[in-house]
N, C-alpha and C positions, 0 to 999 in steps of 0.2 A: 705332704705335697700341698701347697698353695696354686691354683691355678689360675692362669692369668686372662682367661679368653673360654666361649664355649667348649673349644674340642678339650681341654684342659677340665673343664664340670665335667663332661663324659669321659674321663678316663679317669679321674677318680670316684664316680659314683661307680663304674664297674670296678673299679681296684675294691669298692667297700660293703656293694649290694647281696652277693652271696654269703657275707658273715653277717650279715643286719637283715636277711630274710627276702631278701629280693632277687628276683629273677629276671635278668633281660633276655625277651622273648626276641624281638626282633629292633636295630637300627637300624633308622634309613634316614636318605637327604631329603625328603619332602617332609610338610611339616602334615602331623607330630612327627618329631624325632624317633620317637620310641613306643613300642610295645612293651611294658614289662608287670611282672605277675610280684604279688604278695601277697601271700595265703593264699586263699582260693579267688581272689579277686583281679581282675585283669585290665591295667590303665594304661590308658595313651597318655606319654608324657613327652614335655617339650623341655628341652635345654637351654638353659640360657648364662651367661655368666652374673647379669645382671634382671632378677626378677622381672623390671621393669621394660624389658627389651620384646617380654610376649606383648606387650600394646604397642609399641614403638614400629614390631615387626608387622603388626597388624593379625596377628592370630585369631583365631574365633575360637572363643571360649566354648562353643558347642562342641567344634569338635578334639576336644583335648578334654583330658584331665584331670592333671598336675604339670605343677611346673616346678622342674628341678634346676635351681641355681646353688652359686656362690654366696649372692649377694642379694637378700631382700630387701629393695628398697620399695615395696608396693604397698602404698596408703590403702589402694582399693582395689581389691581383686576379689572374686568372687573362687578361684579353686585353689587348691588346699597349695604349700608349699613347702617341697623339701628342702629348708637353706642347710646346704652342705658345709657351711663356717660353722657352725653352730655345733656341739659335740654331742648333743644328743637330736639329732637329726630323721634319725630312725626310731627315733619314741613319738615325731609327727602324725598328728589324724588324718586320717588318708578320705573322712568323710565327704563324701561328694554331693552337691548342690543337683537339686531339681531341674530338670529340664524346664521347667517355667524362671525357674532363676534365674538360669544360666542366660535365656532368651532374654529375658527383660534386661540381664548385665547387659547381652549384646545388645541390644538398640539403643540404652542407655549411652554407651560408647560411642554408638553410630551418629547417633543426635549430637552427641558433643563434640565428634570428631566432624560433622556437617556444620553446625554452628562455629566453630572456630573457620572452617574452611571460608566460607561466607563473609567473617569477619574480615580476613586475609585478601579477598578480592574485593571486599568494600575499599578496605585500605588503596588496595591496587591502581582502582579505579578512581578514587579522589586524587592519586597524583595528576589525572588525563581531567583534573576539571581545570585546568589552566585551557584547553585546548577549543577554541574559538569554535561553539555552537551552529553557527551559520555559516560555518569554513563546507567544503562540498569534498572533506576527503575519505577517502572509504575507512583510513583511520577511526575518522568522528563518527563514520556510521558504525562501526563494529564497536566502538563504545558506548553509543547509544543503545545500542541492543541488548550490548553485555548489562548495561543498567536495568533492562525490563526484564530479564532474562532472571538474573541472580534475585528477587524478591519473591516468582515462581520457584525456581531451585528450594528460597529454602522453606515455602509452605509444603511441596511435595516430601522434602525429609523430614519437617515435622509430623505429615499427614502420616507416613510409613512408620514413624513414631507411636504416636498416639495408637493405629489400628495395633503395631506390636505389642505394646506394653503403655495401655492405657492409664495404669494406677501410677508408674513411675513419671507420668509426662504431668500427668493431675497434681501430684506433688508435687512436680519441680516448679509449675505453675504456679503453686499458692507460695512455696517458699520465696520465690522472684517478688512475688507480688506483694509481700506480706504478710498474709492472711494467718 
């Protein structure tokens, strides 16, 4: 079976988990998807068709971990992956990352996902620099705003940054910069 869509990952990792040592404890619809056991050790895991879909959907790597797809397309993930295309899928290390890892991935994520955002409403906002300064329309004022506003916005998610995962914010600083 080739599957085309998540419910399609979840019916053939249960069509293949009890011959490859794995037990599903519990599915449900909130995320993680899954409770399931192998050997004595017991993970939350999340479905996806496409690796890539746990950032997209916006997951927290805290609370999951593993992720079982299809399809690995993930350059950078921090928890282990069972790609079910793969023939030996069940020979995967199921080693799991530090709760300091896991965190520092997560703010990592969060800064880059704030920093793009930012980017995104800069953009927004230079479309409205056509828009006549000394016009008296509550428009102009609520752009006005939005411009003093979003350079706060994004000292506060660096600052949330940095107190998380100070060593990751420290790198990305010297890397940017050169150094």
């Amino acid at each position: 079976m080739i599957p085309e869509n998540e419910l399609g990952v979840i019916v053939l990792f249960a069509s293949q988990a009890e011959r490859l040592g794995f037990e599903i404890i519990k599915i449900q619809a909130p995320f993680p998807d899954a409770t399931i056991k192998h050997g004595e050790c017991v993970y939350r895991a999340e479905f996806e068709y496409k690796a890539s879909g746990f950032d997209v959907h916006g997951h927290d790597p805290r609370e999951c971990d593993i992720i079982i797809c299809w399809e690995n397309d993930c350059t950078d993930t921090i928890l282990p992956i069972l790609e079910l295309s793969k023939a030996d899928w069940g020979n995967t290390s199921l080693e799991l990352p530090t709760a300091a890892a896991r965190s520092a991935y997560y703010w990592k994520r969060r800064a880059l996902s704030a920093e793009r955002q930012i980017g995104l409403l800069k953009a927004r906002l230079d479309v409205f620099d056509h828009i006549d300064r000394e016009s008296n329309s509550p428009k102009k004022d609520r752009i006005l705003q939005l411009r003093h506003e979003y350079p706060n916005l994004a000292q506060s998610k660096i600052a949330e940054a940095v107190e998380a995962s100070p060593s990751y914010v420290s790198e990305t600083l010297r890397e940017h910069s050169g150094e």
